[in-house]
Backbone as ProteinMPNN parsed JSONL, in Angstrom:
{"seq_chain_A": "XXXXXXXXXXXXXXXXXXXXXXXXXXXXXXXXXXXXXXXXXXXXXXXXXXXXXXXXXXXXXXXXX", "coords_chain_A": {"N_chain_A": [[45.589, -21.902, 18.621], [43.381, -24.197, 18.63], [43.384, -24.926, 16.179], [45.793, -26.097, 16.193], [45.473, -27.933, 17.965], [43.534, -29.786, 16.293], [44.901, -30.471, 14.407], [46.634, -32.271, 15.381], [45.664, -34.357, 15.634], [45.374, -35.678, 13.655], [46.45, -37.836, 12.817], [45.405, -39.91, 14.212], [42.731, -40.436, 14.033], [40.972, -40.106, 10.656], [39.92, -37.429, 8.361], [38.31, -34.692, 7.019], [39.797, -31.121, 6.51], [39.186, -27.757, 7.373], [39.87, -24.427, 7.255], [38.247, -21.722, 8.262], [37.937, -18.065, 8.159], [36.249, -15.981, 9.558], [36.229, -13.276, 9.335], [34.732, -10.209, 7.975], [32.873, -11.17, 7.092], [29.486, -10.734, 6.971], [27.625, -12.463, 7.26], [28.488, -14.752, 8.772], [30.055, -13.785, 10.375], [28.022, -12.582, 12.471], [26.65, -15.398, 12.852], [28.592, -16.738, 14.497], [30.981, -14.863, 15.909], [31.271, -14.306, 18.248], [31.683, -16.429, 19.359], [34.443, -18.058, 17.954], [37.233, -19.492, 18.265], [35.364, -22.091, 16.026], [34.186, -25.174, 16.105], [32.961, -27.658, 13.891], [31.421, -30.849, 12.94], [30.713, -33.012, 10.268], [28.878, -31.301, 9.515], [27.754, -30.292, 11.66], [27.75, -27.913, 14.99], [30.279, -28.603, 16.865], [32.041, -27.818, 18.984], [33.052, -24.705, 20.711], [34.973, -21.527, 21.168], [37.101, -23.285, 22.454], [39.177, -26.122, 21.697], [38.552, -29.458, 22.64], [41.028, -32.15, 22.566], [40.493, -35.22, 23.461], [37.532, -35.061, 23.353], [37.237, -34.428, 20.888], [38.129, -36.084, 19.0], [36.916, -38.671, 19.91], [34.146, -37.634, 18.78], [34.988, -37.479, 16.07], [35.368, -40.006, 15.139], [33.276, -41.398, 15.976], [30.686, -40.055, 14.971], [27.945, -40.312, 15.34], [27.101, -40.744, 18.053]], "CA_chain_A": [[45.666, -23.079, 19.459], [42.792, -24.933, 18.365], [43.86, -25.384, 14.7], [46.654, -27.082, 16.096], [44.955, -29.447, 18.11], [42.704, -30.318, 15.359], [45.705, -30.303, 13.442], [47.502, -32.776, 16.641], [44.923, -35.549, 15.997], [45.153, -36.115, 12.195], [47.394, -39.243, 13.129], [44.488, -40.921, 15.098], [41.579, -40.213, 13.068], [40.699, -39.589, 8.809], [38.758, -36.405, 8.186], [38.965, -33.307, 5.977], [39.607, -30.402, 7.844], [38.992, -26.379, 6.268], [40.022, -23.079, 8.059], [37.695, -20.893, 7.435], [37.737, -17.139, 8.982], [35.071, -15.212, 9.395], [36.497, -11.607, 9.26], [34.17, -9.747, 6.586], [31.882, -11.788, 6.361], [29.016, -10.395, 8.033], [26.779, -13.295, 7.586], [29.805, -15.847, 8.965], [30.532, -12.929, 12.071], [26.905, -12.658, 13.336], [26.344, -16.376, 13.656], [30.046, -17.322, 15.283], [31.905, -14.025, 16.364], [31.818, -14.558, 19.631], [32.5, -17.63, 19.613], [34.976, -18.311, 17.616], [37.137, -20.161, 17.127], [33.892, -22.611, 16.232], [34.583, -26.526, 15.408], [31.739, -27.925, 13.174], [31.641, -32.268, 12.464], [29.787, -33.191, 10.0], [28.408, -29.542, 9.545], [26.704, -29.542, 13.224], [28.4, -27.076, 16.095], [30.395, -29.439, 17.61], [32.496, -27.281, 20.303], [33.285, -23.215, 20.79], [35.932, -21.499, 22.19], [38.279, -23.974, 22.731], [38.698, -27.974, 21.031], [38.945, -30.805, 23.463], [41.144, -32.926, 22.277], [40.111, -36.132, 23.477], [35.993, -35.364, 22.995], [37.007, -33.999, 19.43], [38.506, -37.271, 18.132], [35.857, -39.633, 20.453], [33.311, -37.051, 17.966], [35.073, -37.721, 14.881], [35.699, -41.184, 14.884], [31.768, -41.946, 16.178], [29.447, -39.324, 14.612], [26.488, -40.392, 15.835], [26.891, -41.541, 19.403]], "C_chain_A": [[44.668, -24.153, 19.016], [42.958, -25.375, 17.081], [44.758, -26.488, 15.295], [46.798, -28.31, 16.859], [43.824, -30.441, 17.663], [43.498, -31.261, 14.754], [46.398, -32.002, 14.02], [46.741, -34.375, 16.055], [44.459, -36.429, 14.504], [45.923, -37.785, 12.242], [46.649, -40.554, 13.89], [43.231, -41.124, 14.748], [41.448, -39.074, 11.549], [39.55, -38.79, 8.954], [39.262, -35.215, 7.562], [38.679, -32.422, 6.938], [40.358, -28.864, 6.869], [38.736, -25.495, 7.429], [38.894, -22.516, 7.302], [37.871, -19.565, 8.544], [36.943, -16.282, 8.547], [34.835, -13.605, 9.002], [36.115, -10.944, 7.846], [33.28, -10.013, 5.898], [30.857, -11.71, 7.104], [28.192, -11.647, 8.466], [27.613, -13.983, 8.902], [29.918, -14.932, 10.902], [29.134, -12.946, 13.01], [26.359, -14.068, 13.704], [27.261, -17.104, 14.447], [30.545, -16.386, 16.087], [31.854, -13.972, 17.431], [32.065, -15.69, 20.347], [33.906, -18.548, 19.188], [36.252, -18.728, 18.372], [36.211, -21.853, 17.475], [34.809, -23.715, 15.496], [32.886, -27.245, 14.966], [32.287, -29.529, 12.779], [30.475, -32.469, 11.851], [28.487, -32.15, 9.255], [27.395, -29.452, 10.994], [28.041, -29.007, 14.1], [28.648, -28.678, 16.398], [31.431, -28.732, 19.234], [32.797, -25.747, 19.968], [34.022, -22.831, 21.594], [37.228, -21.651, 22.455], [38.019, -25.384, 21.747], [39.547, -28.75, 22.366], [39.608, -31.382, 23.006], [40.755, -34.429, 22.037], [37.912, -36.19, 22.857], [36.504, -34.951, 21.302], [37.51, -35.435, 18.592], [37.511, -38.494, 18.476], [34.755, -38.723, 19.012], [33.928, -37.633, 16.407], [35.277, -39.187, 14.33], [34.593, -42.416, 15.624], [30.923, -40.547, 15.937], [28.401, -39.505, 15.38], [26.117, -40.736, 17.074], [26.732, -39.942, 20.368]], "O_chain_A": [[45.213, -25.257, 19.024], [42.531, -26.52, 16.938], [44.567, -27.665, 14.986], [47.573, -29.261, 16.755], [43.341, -31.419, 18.234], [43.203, -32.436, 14.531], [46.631, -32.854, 13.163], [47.394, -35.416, 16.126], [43.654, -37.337, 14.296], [45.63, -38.689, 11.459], [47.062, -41.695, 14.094], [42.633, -42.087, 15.229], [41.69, -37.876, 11.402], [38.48, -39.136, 9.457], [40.429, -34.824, 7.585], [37.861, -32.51, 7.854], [41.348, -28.765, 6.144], [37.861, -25.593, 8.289], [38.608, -22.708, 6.12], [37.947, -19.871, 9.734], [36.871, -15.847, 7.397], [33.864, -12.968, 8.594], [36.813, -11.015, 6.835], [32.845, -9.63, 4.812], [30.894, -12.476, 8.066], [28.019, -11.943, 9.648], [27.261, -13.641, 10.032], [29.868, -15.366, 12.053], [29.199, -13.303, 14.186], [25.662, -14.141, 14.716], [26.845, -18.069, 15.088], [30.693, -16.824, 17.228], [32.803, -13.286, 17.808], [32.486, -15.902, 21.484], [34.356, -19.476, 19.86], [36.292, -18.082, 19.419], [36.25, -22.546, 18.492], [35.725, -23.524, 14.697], [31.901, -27.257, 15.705], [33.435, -29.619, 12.344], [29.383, -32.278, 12.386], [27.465, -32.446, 8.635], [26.497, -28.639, 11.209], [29.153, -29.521, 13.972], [27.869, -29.626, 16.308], [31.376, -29.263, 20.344], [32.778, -25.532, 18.756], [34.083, -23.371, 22.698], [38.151, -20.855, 22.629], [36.954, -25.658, 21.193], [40.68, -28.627, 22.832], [38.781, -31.84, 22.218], [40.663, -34.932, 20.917], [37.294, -37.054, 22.235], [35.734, -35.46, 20.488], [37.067, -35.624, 17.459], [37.232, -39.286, 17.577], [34.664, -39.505, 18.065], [33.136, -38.23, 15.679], [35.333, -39.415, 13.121], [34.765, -43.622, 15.806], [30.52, -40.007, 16.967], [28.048, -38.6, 16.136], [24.945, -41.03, 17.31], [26.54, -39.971, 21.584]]}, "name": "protein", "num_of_chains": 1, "seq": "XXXXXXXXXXXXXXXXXXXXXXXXXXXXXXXXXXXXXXXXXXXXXXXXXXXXXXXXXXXXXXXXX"}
């Protein structure tokens, strides 16, 4: 679900956007696995869980605010 409202919002804001899954990777599982699935902008945590739609595109289309 959250891939595909990452996926939902490519039409409203430009940004590269990389699955990554964590399974096996112990480093990757002990700092996410219970959160997953983890959305990162920029490379900072930006939501866990779940993706907002609307805060995830307000985030990608103002970084710094």
């Amino acid at each position: 679900m959250a891939k595909e409202v990452v996926e939902s919002t490519r039409n409203e804001a430009d940004f590269e956007f990389e699955v990554v899954f964590i399974d096996g990777d112990a480093g990757l599982e002990k700092e996410y696995g219970e959160e997953v699935p983890v959305t990162l902008i920029n490379g900072k945590r930006h939501d866990f869980f779940r993706v907002d739609r609307a805060r995830f595109i307000e985030a990608v289309l103002h970084p710094h605010q």
